[in-house]
CHARMM-style PDB file with segment names, atoms N, HN, CA, C and O in Angstrom:
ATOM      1  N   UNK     1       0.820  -1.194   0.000  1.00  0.00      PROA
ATOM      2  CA  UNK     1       0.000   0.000   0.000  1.00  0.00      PROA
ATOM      3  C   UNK     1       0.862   1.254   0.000  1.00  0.00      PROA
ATOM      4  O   UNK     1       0.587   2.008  -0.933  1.00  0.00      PROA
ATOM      5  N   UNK     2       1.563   1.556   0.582  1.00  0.00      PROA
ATOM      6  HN  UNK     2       1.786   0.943   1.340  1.00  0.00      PROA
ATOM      7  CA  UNK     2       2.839   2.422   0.598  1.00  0.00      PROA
ATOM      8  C   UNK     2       3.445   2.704  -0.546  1.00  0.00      PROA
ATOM      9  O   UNK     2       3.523   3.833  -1.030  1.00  0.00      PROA
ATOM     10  N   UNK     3       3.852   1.788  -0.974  1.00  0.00      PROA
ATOM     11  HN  UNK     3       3.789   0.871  -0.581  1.00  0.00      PROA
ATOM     12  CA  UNK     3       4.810   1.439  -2.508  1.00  0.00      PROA
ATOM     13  C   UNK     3       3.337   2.369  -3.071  1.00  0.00      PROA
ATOM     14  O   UNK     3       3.302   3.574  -2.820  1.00  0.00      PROA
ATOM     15  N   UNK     4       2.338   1.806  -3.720  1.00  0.00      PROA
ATOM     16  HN  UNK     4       2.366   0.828  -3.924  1.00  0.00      PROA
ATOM     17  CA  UNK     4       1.506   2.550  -4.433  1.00  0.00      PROA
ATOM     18  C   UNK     4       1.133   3.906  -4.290  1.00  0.00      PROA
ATOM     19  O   UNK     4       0.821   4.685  -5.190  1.00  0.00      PROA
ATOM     20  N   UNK     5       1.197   4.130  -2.988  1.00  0.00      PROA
ATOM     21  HN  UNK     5       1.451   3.497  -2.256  1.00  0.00      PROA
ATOM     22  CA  UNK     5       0.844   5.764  -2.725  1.00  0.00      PROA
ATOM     23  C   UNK     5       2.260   6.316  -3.139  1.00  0.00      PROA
ATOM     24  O   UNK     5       2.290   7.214  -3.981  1.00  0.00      PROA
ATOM     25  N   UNK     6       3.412   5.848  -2.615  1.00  0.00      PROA
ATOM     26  HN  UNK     6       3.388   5.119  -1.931  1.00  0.00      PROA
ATOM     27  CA  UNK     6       4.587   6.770  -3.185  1.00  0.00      PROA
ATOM     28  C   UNK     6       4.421   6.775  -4.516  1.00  0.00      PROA
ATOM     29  O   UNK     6       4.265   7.959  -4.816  1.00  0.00      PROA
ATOM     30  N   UNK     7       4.359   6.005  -5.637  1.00  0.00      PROA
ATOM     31  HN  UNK     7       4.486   5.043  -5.394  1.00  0.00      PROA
ATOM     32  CA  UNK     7       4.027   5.589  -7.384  1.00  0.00      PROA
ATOM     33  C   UNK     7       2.968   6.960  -7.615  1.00  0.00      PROA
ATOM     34  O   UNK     7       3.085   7.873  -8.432  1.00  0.00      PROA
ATOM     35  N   UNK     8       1.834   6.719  -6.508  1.00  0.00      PROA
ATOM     36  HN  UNK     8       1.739   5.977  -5.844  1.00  0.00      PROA
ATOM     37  CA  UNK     8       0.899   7.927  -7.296  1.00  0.00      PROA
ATOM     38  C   UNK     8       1.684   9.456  -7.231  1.00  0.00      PROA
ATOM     39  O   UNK     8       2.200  10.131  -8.122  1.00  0.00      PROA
ATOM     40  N   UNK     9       1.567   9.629  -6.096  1.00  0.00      PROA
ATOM     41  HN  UNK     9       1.148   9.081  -5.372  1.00  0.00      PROA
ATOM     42  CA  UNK     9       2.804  10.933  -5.348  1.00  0.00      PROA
ATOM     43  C   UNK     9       3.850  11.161  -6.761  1.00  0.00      PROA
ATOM     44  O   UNK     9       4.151  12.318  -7.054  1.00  0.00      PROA
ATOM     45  N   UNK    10       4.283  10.209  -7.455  1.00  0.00      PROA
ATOM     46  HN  UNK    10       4.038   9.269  -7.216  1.00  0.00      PROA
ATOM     47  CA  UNK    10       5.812  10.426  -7.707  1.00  0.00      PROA
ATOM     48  C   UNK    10       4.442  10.665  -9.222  1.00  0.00      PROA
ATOM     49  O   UNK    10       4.371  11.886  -9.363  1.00  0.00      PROA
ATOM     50  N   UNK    11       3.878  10.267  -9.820  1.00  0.00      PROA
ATOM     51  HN  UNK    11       3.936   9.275  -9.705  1.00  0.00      PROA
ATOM     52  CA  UNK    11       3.293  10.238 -11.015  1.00  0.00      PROA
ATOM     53  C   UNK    11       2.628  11.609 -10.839  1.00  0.00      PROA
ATOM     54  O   UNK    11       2.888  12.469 -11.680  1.00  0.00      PROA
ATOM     55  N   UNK    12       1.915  11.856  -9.975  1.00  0.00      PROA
ATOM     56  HN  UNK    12       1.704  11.157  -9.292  1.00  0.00      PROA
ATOM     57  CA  UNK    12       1.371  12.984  -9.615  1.00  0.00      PROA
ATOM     58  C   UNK    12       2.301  14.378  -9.986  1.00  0.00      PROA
ATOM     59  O   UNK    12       1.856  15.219 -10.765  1.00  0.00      PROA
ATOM     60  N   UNK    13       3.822  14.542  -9.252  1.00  0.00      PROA
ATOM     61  HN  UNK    13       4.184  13.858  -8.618  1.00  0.00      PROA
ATOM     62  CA  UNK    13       4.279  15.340  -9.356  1.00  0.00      PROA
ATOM     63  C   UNK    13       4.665  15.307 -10.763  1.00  0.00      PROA
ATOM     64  O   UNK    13       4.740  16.434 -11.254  1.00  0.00      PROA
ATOM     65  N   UNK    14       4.951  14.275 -11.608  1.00  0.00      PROA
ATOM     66  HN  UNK    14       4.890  13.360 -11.209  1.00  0.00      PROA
ATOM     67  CA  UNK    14       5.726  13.938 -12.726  1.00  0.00      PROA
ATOM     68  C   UNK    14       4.530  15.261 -13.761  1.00  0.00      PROA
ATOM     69  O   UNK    14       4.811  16.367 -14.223  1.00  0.00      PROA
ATOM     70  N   UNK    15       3.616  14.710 -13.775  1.00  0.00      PROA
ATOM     71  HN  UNK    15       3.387  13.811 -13.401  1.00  0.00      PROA
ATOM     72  CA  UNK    15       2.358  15.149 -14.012  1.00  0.00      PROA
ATOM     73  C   UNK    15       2.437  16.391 -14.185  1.00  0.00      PROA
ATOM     74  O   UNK    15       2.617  16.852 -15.312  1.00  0.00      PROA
ATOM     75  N   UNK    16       2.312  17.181 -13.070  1.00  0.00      PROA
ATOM     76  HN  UNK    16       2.165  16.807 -12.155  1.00  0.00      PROA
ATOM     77  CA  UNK    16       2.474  18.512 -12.532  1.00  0.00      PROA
ATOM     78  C   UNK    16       3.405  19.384 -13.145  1.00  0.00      PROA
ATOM     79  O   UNK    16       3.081  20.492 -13.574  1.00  0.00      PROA
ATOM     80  N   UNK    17       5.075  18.708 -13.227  1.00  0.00      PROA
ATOM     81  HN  UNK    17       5.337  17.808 -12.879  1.00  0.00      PROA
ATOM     82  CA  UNK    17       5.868  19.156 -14.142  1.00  0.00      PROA
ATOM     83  C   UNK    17       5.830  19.680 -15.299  1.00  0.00      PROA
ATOM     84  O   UNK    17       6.244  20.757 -15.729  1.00  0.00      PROA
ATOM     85  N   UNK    18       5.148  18.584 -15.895  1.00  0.00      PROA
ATOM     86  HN  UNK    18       4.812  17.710 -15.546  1.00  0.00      PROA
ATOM     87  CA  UNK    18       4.839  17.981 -17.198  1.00  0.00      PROA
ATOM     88  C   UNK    18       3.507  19.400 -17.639  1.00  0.00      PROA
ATOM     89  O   UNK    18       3.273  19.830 -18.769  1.00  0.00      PROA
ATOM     90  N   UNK    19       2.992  19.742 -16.609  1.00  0.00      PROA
ATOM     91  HN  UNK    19       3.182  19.393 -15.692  1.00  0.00      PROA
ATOM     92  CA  UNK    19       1.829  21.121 -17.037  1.00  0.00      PROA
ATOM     93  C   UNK    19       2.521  22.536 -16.522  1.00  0.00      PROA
ATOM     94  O   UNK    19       2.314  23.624 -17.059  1.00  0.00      PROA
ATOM     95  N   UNK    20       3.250  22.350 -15.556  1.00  0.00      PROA
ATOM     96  HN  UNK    20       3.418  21.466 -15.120  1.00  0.00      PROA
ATOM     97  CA  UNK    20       3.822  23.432 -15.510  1.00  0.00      PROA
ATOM     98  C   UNK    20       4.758  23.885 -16.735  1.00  0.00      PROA
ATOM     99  O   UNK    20       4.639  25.045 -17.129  1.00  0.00      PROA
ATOM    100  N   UNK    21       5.810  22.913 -17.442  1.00  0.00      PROA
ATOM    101  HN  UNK    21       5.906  21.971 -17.121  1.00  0.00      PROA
ATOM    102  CA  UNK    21       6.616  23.066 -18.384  1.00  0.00      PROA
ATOM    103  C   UNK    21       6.030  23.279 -19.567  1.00  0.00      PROA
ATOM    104  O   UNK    21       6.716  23.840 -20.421  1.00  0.00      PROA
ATOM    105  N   UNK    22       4.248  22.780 -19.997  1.00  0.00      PROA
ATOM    106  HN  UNK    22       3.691  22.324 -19.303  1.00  0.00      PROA
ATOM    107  CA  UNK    22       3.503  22.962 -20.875  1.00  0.00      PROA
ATOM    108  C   UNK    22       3.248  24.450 -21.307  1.00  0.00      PROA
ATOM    109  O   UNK    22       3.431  25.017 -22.384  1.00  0.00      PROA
ATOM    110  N   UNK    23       2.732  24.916 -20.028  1.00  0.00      PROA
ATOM    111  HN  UNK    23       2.583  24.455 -19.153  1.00  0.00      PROA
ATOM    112  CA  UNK    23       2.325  26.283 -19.647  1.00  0.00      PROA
ATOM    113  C   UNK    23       3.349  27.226 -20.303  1.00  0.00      PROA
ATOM    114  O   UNK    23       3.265  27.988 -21.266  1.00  0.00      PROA
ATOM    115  N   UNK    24       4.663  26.820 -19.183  1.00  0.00      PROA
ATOM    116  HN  UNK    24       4.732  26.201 -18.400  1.00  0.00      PROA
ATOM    117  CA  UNK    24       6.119  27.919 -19.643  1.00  0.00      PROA
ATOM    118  C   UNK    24       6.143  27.787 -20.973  1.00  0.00      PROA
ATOM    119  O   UNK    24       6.443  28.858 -21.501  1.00  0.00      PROA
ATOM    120  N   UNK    25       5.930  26.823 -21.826  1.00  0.00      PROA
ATOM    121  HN  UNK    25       5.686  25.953 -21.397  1.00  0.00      PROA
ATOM    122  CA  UNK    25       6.573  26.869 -23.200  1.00  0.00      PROA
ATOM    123  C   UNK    25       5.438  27.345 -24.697  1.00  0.00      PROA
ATOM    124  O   UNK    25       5.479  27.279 -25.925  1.00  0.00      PROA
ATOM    125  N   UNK    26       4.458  27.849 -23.564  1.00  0.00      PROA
ATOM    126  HN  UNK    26       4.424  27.902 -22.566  1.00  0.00      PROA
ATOM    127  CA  UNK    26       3.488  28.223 -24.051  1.00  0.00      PROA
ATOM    128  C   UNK    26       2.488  27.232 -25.536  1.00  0.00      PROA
ATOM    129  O   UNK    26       1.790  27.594 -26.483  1.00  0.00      PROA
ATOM    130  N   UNK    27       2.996  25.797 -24.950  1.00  0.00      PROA
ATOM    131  HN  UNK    27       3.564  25.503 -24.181  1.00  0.00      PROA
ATOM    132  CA  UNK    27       2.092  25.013 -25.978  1.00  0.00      PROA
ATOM    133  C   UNK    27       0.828  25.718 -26.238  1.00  0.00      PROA
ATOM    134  O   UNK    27       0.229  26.646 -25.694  1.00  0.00      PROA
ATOM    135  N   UNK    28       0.626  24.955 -27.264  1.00  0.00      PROA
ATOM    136  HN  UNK    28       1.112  24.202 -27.706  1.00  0.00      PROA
ATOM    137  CA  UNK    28      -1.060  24.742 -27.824  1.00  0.00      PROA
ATOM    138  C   UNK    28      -1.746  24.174 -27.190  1.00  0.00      PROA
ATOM    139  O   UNK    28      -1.289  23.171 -26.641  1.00  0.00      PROA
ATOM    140  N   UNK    29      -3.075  24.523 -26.981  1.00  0.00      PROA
ATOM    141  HN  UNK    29      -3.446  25.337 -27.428  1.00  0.00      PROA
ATOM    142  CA  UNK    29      -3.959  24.772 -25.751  1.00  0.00      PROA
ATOM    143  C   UNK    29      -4.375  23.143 -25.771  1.00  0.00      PROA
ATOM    144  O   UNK    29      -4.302  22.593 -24.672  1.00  0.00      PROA
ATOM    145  N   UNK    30      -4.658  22.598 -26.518  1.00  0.00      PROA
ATOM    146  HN  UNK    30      -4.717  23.045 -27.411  1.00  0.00      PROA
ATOM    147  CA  UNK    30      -4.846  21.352 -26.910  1.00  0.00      PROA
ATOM    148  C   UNK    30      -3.917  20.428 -25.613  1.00  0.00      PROA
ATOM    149  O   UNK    30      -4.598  19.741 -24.852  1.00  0.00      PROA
ATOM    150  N   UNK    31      -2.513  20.451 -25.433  1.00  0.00      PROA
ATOM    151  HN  UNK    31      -1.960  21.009 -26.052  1.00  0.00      PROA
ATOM    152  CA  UNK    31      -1.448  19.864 -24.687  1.00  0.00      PROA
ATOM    153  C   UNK    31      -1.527  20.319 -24.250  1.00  0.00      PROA
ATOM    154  O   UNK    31      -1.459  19.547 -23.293  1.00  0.00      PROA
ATOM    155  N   UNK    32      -1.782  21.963 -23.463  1.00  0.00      PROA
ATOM    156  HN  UNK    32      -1.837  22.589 -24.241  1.00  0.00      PROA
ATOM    157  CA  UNK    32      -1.835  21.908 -21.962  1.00  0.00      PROA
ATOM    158  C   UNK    32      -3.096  21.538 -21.570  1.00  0.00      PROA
ATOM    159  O   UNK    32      -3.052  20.938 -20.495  1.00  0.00      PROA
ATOM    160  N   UNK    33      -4.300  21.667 -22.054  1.00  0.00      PROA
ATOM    161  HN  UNK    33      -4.336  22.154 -22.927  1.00  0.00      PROA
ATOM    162  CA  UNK    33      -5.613  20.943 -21.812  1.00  0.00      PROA
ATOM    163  C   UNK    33      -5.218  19.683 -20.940  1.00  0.00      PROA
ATOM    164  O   UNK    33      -5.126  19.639 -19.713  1.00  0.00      PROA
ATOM    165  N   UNK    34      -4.963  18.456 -22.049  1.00  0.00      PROA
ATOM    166  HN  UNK    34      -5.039  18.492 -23.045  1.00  0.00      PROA
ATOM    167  CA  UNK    34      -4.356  17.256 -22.110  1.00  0.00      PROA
ATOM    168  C   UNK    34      -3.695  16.864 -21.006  1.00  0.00      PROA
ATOM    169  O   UNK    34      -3.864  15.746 -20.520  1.00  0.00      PROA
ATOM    170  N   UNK    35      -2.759  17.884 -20.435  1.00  0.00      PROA
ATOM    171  HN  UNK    35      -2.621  18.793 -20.830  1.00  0.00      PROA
ATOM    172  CA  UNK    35      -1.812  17.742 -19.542  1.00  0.00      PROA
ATOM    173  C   UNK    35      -2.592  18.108 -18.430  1.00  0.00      PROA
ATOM    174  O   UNK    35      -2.337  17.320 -17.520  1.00  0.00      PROA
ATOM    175  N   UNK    36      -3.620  19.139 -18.007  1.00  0.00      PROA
ATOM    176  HN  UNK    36      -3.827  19.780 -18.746  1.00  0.00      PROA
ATOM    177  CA  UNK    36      -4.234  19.510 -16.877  1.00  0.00      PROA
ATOM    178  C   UNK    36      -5.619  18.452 -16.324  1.00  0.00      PROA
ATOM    179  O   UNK    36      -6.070  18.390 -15.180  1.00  0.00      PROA
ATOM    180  N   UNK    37      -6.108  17.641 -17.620  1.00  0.00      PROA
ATOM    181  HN  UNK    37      -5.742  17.690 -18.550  1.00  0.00      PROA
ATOM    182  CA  UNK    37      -6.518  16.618 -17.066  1.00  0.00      PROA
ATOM    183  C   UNK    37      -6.097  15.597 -16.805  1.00  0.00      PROA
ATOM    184  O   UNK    37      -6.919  14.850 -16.273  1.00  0.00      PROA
ATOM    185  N   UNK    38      -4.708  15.037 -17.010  1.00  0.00      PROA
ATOM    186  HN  UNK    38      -4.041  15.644 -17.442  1.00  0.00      PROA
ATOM    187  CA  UNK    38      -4.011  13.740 -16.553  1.00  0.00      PROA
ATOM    188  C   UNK    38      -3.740  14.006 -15.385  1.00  0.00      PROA
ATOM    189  O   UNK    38      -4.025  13.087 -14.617  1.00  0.00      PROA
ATOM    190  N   UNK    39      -3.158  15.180 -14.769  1.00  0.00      PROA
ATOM    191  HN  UNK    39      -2.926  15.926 -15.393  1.00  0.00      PROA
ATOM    192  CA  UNK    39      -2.783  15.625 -13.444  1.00  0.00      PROA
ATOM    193  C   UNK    39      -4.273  15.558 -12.168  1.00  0.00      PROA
ATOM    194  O   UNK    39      -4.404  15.360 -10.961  1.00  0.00      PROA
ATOM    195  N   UNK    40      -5.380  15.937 -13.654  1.00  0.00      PROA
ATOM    196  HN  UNK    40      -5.273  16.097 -14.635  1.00  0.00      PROA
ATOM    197  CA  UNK    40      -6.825  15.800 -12.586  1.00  0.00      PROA
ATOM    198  C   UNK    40      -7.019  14.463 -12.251  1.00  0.00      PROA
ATOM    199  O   UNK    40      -7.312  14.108 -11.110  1.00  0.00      PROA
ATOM    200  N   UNK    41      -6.858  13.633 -13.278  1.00  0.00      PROA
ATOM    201  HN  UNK    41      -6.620  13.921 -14.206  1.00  0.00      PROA
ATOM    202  CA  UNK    41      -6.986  12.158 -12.860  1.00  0.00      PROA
ATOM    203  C   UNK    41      -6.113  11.827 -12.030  1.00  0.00      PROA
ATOM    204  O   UNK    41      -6.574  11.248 -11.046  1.00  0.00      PROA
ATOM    205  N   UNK    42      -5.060  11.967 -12.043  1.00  0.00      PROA
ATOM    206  HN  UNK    42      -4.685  12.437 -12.842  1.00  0.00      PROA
ATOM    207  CA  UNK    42      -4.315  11.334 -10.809  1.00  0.00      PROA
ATOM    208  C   UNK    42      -4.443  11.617  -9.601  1.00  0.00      PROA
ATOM    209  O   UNK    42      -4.273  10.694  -8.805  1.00  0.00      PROA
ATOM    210  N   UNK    43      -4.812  13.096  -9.027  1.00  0.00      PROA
ATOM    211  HN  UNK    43      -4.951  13.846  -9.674  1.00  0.00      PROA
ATOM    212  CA  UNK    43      -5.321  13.702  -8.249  1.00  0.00      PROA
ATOM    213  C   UNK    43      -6.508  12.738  -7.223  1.00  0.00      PROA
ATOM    214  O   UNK    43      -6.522  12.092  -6.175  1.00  0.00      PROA
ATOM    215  N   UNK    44      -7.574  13.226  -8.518  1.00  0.00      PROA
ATOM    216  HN  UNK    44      -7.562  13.750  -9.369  1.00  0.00      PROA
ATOM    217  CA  UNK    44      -8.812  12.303  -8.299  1.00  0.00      PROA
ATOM    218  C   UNK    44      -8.503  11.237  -7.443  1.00  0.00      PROA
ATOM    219  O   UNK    44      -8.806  11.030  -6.268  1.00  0.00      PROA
ATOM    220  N   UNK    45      -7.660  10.423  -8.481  1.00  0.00      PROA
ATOM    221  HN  UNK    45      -7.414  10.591  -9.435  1.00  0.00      PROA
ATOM    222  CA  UNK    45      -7.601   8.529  -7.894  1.00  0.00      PROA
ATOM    223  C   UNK    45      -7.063   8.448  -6.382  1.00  0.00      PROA
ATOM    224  O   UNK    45      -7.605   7.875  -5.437  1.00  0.00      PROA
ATOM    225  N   UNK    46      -5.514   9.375  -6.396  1.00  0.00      PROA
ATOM    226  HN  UNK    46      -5.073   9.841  -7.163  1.00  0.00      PROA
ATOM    227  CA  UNK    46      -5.145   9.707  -4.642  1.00  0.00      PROA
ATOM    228  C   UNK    46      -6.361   9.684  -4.227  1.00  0.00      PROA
ATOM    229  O   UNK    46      -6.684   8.603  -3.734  1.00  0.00      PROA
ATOM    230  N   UNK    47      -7.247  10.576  -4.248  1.00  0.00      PROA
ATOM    231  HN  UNK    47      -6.984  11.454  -4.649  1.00  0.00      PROA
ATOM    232  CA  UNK    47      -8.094  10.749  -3.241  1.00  0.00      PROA
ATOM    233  C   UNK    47      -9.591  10.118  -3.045  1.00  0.00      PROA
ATOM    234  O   UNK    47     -10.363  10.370  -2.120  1.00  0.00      PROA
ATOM    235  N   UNK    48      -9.773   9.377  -3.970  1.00  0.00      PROA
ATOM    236  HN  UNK    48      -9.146   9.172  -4.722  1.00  0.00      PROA
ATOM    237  CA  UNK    48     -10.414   8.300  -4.123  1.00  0.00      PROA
ATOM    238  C   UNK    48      -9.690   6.870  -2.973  1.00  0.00      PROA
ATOM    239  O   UNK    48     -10.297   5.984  -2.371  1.00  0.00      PROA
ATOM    240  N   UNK    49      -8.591   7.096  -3.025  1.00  0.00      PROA
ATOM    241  HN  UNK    49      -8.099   7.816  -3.513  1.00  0.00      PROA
ATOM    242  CA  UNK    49      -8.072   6.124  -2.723  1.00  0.00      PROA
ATOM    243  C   UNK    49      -7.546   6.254  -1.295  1.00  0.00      PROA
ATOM    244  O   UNK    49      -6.670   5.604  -0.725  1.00  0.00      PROA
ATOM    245  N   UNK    50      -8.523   7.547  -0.745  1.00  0.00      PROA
ATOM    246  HN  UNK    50      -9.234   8.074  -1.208  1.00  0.00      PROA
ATOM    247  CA  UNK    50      -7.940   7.508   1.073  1.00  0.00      PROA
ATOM    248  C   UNK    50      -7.015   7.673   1.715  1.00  0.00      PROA
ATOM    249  O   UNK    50      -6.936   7.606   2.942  1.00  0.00      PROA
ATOM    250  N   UNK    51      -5.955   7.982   0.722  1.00  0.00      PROA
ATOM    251  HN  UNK    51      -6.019   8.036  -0.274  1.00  0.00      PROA
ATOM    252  CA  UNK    51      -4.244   8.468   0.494  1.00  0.00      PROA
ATOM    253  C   UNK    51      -4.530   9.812   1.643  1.00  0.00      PROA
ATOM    254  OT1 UNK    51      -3.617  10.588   1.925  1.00  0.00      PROA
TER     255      UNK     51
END
């Protein structure tokens, strides 16, 4: 159970990066879209998951 919450945590932030660096590089709205709901899903599932 541990192991998995650190995995989400670590995917989570990966995530986060991954929209923050979207943002800075001023992609097309399309990829940061894209990117701000993968970060929602992972979010979500943490906390779905009692984390």
């Amino acid at each position: 159970m541990l192991a998995a919450k650190e995995d989400l945590m670590r995917d989570i932030e990966t995530a986060r990066k991954r929209l923050d660096g979207s943002i800075e590089r001023r992609e097309d709205y399309d990829s940061i879209y894209q990117n701000s709901v993968e970060l929602d899903r992972l979010i979500e599932l943490y906390i779905a998951s009692g984390f």
